[in-house]
C-alpha positions as CSV (number, residue, x, y, z in Angstrom):
1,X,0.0,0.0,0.0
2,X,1.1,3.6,-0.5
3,X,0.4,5.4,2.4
4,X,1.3,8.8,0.7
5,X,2.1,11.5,3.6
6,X,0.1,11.2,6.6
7,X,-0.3,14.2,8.2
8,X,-2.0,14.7,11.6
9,X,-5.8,15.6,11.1
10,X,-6.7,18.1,14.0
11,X,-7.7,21.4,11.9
12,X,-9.5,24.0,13.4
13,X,-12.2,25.8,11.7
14,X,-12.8,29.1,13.1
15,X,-16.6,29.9,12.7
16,X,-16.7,32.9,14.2
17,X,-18.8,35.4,12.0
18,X,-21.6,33.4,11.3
19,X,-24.6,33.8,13.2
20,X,-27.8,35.5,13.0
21,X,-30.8,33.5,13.1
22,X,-29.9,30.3,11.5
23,X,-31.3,30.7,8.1
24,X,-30.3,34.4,7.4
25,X,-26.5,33.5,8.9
26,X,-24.4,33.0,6.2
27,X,-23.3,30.3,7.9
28,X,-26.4,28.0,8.2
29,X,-27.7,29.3,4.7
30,X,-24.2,28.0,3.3
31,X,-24.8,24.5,5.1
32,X,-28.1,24.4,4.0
33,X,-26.9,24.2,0.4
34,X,-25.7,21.0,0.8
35,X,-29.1,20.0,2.0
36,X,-31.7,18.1,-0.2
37,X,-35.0,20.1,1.2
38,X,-36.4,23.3,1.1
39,X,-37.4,25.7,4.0
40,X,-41.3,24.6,3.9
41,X,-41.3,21.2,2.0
42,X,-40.5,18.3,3.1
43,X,-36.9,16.7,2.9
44,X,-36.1,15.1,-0.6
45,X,-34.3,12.1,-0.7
46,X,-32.7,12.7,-4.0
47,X,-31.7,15.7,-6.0
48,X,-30.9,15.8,-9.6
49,X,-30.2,19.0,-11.2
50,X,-27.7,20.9,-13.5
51,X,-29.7,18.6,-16.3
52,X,-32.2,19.1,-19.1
53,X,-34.9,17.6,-18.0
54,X,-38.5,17.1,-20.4
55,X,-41.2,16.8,-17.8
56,X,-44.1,16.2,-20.4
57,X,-46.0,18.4,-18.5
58,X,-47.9,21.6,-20.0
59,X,-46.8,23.9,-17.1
60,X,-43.5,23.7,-17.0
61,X,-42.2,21.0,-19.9
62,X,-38.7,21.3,-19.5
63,X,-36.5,22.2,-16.2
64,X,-33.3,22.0,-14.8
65,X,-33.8,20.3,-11.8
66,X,-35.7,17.7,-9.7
67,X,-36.4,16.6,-6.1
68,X,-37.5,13.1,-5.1
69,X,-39.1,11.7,-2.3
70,X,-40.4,8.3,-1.3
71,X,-40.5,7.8,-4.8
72,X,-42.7,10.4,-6.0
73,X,-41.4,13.4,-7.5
74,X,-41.2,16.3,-4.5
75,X,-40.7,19.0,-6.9
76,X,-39.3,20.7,-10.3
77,X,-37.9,23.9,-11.6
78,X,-34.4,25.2,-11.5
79,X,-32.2,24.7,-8.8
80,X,-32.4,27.8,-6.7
81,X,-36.3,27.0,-6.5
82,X,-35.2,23.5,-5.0
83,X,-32.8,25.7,-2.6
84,X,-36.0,27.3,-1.7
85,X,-35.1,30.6,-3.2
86,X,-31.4,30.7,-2.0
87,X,-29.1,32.4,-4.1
88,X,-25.6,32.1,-3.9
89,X,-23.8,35.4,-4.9
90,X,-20.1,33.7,-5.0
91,X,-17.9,35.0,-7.5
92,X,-20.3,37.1,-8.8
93,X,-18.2,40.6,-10.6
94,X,-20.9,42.7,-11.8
95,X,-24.3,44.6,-11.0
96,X,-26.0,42.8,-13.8
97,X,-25.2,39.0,-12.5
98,X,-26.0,40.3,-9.1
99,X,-29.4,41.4,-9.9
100,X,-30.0,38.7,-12.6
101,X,-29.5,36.0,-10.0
102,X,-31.8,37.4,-7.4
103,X,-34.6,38.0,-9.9
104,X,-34.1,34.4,-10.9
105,X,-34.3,33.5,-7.5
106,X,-37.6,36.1,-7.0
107,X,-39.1,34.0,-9.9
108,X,-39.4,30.6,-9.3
109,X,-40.4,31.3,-5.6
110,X,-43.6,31.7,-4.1
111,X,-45.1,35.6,-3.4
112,X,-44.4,36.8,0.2
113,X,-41.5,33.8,0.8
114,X,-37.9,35.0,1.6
115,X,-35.3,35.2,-0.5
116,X,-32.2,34.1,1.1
117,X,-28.5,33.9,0.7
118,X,-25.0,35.6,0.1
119,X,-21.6,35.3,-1.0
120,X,-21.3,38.6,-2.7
121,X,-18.1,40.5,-2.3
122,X,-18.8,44.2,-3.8
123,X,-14.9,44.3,-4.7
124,X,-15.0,42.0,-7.4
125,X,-17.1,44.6,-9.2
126,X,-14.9,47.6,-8.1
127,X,-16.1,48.2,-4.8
128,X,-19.6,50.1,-5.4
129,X,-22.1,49.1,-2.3
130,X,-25.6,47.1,-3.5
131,X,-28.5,49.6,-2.6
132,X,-31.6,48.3,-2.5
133,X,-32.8,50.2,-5.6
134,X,-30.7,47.4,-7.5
135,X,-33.3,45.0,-6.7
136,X,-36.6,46.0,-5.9
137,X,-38.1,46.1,-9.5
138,X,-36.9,42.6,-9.8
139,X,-38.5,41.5,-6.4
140,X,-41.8,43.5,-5.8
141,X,-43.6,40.7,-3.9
142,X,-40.6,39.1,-2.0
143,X,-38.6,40.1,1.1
144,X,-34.9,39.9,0.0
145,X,-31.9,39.1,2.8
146,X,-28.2,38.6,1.2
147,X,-25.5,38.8,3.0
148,X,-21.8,39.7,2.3
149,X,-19.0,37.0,1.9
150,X,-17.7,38.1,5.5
151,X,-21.3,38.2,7.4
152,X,-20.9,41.9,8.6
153,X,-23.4,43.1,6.4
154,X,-26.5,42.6,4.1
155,X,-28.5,43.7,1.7
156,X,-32.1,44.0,2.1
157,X,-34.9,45.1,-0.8
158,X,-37.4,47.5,0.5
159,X,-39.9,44.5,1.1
160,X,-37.5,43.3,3.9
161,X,-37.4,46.7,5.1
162,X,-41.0,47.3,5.1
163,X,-41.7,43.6,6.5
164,X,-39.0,44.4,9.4
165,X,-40.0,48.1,10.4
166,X,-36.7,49.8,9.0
167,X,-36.9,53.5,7.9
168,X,-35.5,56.3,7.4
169,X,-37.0,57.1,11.0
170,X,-34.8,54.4,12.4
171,X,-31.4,55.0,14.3
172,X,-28.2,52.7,14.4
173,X,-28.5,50.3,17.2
174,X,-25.4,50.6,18.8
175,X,-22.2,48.7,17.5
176,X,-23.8,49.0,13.8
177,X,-25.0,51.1,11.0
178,X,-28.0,51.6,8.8
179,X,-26.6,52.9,5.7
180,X,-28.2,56.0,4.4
181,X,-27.9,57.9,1.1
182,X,-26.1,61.8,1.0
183,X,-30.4,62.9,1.9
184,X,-31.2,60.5,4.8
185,X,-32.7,57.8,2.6
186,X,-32.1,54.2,3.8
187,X,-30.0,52.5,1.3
188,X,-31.0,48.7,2.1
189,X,-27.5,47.7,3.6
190,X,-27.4,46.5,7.2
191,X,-23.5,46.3,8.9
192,X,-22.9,44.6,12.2
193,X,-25.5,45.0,14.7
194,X,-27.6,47.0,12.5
195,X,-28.5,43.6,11.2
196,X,-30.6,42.5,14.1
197,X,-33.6,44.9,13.2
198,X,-34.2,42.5,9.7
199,X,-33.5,39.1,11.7
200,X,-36.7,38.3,13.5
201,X,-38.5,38.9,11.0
202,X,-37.0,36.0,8.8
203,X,-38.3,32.6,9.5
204,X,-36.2,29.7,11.5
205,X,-34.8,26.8,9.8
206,X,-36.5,23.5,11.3
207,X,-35.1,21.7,13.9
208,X,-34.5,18.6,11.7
209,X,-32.9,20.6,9.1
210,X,-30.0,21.8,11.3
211,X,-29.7,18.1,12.9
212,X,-29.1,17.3,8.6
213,X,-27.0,20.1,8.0
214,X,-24.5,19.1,11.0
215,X,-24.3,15.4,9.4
216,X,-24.1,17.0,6.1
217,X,-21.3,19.6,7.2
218,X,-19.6,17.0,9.0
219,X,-19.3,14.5,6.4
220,X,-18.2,17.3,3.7
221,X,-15.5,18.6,6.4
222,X,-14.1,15.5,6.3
223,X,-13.8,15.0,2.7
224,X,-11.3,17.6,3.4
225,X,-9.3,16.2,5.7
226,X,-11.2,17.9,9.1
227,X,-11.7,16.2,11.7
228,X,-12.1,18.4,14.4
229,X,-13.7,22.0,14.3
230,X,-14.0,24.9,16.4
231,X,-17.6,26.2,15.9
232,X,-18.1,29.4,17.5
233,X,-21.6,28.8,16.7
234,X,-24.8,31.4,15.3
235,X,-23.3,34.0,17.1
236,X,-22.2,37.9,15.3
237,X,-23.2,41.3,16.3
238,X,-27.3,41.6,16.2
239,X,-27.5,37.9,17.1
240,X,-29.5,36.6,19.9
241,X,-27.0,35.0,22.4
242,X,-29.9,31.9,22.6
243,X,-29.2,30.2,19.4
244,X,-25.7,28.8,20.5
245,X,-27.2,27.3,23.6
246,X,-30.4,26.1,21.3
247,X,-28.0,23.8,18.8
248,X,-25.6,22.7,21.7
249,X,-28.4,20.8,23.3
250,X,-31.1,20.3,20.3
251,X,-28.2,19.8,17.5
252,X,-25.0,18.7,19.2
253,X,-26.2,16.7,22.4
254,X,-28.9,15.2,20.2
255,X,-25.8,13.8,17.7
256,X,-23.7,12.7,20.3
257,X,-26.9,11.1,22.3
258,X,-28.5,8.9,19.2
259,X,-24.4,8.3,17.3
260,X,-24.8,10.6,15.1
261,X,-21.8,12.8,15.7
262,X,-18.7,11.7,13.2
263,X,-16.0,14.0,13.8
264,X,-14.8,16.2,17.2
265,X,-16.2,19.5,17.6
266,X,-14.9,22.3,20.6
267,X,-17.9,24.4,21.2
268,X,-17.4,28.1,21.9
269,X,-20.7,30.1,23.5
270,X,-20.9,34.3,23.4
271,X,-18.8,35.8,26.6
272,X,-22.3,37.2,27.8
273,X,-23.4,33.7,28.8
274,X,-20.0,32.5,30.1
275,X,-22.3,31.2,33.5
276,X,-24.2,29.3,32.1
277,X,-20.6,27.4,30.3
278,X,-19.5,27.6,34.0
279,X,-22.5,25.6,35.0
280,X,-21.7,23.0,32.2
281,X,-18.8,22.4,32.9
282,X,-18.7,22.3,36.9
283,X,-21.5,19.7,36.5
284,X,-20.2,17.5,33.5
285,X,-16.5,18.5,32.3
286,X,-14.9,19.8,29.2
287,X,-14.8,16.9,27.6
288,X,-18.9,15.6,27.5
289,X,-17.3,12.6,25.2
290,X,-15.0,11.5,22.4
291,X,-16.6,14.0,20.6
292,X,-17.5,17.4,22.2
293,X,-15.7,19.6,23.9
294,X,-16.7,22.6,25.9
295,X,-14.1,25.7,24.7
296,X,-14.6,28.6,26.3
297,X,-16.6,32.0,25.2
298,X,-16.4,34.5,22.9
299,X,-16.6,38.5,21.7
300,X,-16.4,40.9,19.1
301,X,-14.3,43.9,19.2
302,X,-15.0,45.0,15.8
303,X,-16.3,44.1,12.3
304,X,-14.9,44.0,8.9
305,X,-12.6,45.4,6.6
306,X,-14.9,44.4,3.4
307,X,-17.8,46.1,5.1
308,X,-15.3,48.9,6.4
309,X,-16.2,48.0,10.1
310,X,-13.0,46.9,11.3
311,X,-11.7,49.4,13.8
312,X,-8.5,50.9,12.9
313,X,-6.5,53.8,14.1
314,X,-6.4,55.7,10.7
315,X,-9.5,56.2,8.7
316,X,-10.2,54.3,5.3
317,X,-8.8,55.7,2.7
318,X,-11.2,58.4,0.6
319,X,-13.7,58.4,4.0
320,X,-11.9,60.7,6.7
321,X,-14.8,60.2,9.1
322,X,-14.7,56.0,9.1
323,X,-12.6,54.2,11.2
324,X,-14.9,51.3,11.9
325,X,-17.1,50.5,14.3
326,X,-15.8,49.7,17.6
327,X,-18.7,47.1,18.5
328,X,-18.3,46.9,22.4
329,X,-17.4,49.3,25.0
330,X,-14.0,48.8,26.6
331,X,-15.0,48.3,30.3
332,X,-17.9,46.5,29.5
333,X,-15.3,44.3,27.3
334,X,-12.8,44.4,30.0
335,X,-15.3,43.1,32.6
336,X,-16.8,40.2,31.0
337,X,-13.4,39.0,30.4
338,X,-12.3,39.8,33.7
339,X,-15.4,37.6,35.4
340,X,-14.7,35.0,32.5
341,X,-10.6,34.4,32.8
342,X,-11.7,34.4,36.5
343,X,-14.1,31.5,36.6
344,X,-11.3,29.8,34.6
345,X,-12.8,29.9,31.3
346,X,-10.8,30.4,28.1
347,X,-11.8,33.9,26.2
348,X,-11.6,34.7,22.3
349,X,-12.0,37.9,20.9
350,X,-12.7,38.5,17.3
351,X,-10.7,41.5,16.2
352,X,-9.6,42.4,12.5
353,X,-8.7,46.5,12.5
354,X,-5.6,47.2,14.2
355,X,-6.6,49.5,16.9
356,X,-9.5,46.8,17.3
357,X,-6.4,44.2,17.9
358,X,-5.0,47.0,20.3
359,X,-7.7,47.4,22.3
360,X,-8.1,43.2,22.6
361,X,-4.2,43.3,23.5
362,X,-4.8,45.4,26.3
363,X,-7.7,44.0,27.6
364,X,-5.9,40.7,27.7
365,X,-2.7,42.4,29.2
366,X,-4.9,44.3,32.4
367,X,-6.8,40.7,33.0
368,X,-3.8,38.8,32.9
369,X,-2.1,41.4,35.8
370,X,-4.6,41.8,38.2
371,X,-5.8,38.2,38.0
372,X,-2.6,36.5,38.0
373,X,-0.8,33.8,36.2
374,X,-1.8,30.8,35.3
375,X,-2.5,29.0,31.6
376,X,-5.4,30.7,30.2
377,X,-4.3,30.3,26.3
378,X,-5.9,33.6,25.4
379,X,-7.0,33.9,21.8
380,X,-7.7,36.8,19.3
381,X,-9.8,35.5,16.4
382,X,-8.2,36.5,12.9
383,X,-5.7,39.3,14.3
384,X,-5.8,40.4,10.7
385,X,-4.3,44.0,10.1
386,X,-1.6,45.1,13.3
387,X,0.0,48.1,14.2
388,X,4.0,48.9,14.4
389,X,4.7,46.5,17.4
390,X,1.3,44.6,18.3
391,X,2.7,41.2,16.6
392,X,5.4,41.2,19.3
393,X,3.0,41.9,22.1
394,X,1.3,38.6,21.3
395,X,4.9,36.4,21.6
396,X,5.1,38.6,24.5
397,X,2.1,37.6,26.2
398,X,1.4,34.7,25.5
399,X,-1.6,35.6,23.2
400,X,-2.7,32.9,20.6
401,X,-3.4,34.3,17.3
402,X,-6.1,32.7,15.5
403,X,-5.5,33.4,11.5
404,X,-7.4,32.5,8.3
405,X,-4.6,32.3,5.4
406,X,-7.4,32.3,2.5
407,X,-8.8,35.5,3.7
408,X,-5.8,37.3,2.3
409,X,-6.6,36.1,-1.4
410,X,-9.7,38.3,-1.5
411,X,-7.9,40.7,0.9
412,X,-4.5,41.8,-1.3
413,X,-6.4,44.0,-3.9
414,X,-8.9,45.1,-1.4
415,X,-6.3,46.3,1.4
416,X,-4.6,48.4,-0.7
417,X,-7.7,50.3,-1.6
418,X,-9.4,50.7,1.6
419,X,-6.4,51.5,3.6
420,X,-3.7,52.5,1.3
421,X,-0.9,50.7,-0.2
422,X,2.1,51.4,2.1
423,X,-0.1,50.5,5.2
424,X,-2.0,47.8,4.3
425,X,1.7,46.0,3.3
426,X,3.3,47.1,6.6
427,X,0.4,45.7,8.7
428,X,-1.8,42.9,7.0
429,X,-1.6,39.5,7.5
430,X,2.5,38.9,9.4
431,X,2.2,35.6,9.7
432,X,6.0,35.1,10.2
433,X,6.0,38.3,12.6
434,X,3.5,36.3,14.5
435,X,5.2,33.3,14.4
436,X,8.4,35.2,16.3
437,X,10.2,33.7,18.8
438,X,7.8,31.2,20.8
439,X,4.9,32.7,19.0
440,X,1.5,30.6,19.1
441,X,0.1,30.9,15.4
442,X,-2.9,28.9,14.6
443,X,-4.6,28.8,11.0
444,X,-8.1,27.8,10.7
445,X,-11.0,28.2,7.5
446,X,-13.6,30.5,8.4
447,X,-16.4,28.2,6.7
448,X,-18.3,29.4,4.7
449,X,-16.9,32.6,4.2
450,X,-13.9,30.7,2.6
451,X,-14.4,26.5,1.8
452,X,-13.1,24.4,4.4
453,X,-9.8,23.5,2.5
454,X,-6.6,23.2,4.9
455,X,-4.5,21.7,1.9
456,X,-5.0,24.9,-0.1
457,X,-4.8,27.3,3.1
458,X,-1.5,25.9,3.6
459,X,-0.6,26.8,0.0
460,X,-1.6,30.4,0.3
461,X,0.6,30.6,3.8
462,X,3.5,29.5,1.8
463,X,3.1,31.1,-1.4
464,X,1.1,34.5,-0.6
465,X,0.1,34.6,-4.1
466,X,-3.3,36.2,-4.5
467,X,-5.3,35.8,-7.8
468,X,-4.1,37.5,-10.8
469,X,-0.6,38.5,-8.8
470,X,2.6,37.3,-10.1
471,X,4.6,37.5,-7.3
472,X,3.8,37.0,-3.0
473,X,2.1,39.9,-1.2
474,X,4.8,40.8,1.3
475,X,7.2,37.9,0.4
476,X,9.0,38.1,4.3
477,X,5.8,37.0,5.8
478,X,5.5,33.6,3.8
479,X,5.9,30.2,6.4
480,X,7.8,26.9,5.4
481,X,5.3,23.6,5.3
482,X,6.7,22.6,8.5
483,X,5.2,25.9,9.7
484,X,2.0,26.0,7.8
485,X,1.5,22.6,9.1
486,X,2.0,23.0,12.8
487,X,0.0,25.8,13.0
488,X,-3.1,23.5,11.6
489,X,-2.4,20.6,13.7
490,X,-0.5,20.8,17.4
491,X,-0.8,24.7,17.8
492,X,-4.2,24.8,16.6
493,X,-4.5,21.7,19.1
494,X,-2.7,23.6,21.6
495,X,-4.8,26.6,21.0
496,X,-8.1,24.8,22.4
497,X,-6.4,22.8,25.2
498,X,-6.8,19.5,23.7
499,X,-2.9,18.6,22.6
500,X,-2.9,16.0,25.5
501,X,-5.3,14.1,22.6
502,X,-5.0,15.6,19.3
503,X,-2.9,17.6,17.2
504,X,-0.5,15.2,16.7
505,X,0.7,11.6,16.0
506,X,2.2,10.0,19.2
507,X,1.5,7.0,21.4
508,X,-1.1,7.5,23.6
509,X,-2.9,10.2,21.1
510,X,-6.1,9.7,19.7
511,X,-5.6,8.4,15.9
512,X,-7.2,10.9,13.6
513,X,-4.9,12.1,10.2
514,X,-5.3,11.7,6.8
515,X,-3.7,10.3,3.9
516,X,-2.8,12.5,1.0
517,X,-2.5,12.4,-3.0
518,X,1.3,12.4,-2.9
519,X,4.4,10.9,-1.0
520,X,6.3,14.1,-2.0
521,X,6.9,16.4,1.1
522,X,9.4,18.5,-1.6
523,X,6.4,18.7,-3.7
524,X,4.2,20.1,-0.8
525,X,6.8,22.4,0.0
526,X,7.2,24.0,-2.8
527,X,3.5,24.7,-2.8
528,X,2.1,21.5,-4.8
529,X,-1.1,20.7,-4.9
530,X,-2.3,17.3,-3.5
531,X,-6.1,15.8,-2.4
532,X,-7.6,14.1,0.7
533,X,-7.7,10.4,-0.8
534,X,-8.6,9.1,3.3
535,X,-9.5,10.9,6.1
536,X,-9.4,8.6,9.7
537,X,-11.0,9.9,13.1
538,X,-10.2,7.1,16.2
539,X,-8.1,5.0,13.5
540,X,-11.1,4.3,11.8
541,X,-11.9,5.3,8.3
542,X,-14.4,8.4,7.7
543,X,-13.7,9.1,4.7
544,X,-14.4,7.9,1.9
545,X,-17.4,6.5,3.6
């Protein structure tokens, strides 16, 4: 047999922007693209589509696709009607695609339903914001809620608006914005918090339909190569703090209960609730089996650099009154983290602008003083853009930094423009700076706002090449494989307190790792492509199943 290389499996996913109310989260919506139903029809057991298919029927005689069920035909039309209106905005690099998708989407679904979904990144057409306006004529009896690739903002059509109670009468909830034309006028985009006042007004995904998408998820994850995630859960700014609490026990606990679950998951829950964690785990543990783990809890400092809600220091270049939206108070910050790092639970804190990454850096530095030492691993989720010094002060303190080496594809082109040239190279992504001496660098995915891919991550930390670039962006920043590697498996292992089990292949670990397309660790080096051909969790084969 050739075993190829076989590299450790334990890859942490950092799902950390996605939540809103499950369907409208990019996040679930994403997930729920892999799933053979629709929002109010049953589940299919088979879907063909990307077909021609002649349905000798009068109404409709030829269509795309088709969902089966029990044997009978569920239903026919194009594939976004199977997807229950979804559309997926991916890729998408002009005004006309954008709007031709979503009228697609408005026409093969049913008057007053939702359309759903997201993907769109406004840079691949230039930059230019969607406005409402773009959509309306195309969607007159629809509400319409698509979020951007990052899950800090959303459009919605002036249905949604209506539906939800949004007007130009309403004011930005705090640690968001509702984005308003030069007179006032509401302009249908939502960023950060703002986005709460449009969630409750979309309908929930079923209960059974996020029990499928975690089986669904799971099994794609590790066609990958995953086999364990960190899922910070439905949780971003606007989101009800509930709905990571509601799929712990209805989603997760029901998996583990009936052997469902298929690969390890370390659970994260929103600082705000970090008692009721506490209670969990005084009563039952970290570890609740082989195949949950209770993490710790998490925050955000700020918001995005594609929705120009990351928090920087200097404003974006061409707006001199943006710097980003700083989306928690300090002390309020400070405190929660404080009472948290007490009770002798882990903290993560999302932060992407550099004075956002500041102001997480001193948090961590004043809790860590006046509560003492001990090992409390903290962790700053994507510590994306830094200012002069900050990647030292994480080697200094001991401060994990949680980074997603995909992001900077759709980020190289994008920095420059929103923050200048000069600073967006001096500050973005320093992997190697955060590296350092004894520094704890850990790479994850960020599914769905990037594809769960660690193979091709580790490609992009080694080669730095974005699309269309000939040469690396900031070529002293790139990592070995060695590097790239560790930081997926034993410091991302390390990063969540589980290296005593995972993260690496030693006696006495648990046996998860995969085995890959090549036996060429030269040709990985180099930046090679290669495939998952078997992914094992417990030295037992997941995948292929």
């Amino acid at each position: 047999m050739n075993l190829s290389i076989v590299i450790s499996a334990f890859v942490v996913l950092l799902l950390s922007i996605l939540s809103l109310p499950l369907l409208d989260s990019y996040y679930w919506s994403s997930i729920r693209s892999l799933l053979p139903f629709t929002q109010l029809s049953p589940i299919a057991d088979l879907v063909v589509w990307n077909g021609t298919i002649y349905t000798s029927d009068a109404s409709l005689p030829f269509a795309d696709s088709m969902a089966v069920r029990s044997g009978r035909v569920l239903r026919v039309g194009s594939y976004s009607s199977l997807k229950m209106g979804r559309v997926e905005l991916q890729a998408v690099n002009c005004k006309e695609e954008f709007v031709r998708r979503i009228e697609e989407a408005a026409r093969d679904s049913k008057p007053g339903s939702w359309i759903l979904g997201g993907g769109w990144n406004n840079d691949l057409w230039g930059g230019e914001l969607p406005v409402a306006s773009w959509v309306d004529e195309v969607t007159p009896a629809n509400p319409v809620w698509v979020t951007r690739m990052d899950g800090h903002m959303g459009l919605a059509n002036s249905v949604a608006l209506e539906v939800a109670g949004v007007s130009k009468l309403s004011e930005d909830p705090k640690g968001g914005t509702i984005s308003r034309s030069a007179d006032g006028e509401i302009s249908g985009l939502l960023i950060d918090s703002a986005m709460k006042l449009l969630l409750a007004s979309i309908p929930e995904v079923s209960l059974n339909e996020r029990r499928e998408a975690l089986v669904r998820a799971s099994k794609y994850a590790l066609s990958k190569g995953v086999t364990t995630v960190v899922d910070f859960g439905r949780y971003s700014p606007g989101a009800p703090v509930e709905f990571s609490w509601q799929d712990f026990s209805d989603v997760y606990q029901w998996a583990d209960s009936s052997g469902r679950m298929i690969m390890r998951v370390c659970l994260f829950f929103p600082m705000e609730t970090w008692s009721l964690l506490l209670d969990q785990i005084n009563k039952f543990g970290r570890a609740l089996s082989q195949w949950i783990y209770l993490g710790g809890v998490k925050a955000f400092a700020d918001g995005s650099l594609g929705s120009k809600s990351a928090l920087f220091h200097e404003p974006y270049v061409n707006e001199p009154h943006n710097r980003g939206l700083q989306l928690i108070e300090h002390e309020r910050l400070l405190n929660m983290t404080m009472t948290s790092d007490k009770s002798g639970l882990q903290v993560a804190i999302h932060a992407i602008g550099d004075k956002a990454n500041d102001l997480v850096l001193d948090v961590y530095q004043s809790v860590g003083s006046i509560n003492g030492v001990r090992d409390r691993r903290f962790r700053i989720e994507h510590a994306q853009h830094l200012a002069m010094g900050a990647a030292a002060r994480f080697s200094q303190h001991g401060i994990i930094a949680s980074v997603q080496p995909d992001h900077l594809l759709d980020d190289a082109d994008s920095a420059s423009k929103k923050l200048g040239k000069e600073r967006a190279d001096l500050g973005s992504y320093l992997f190697r700076s955060l590296l350092g001496s004894n520094g704890s660098l850990v790479f994850g995915s960020d599914w769905p706002v990037v594809d769960i891919d660690p193979l091709h991550s580790i490609r992009t930390a080694i080669k730095r090449i974005p699309p269309g670039w000939e040469d690396p962006w900031v070529p002293t920043e790139c990592l070995t494989l060695k590097e790239a590697l560790n930081a997926y498996t034993i410091s991302a292992a390390q990063a969540c307190f589980l290296d005593n089990d995972l993260g690496s292949l030693a006696p006495g670990k648990l046996a998860d790792f995969v085995i890959l397309s090549t036996d060429s660790w030269d040709h990985l080096a180099a930046g090679g492509s290669a495939s998952v051909v078997a992914t094992y969790v417990g030295g037992v084969r997941s995948f292929p199943w």
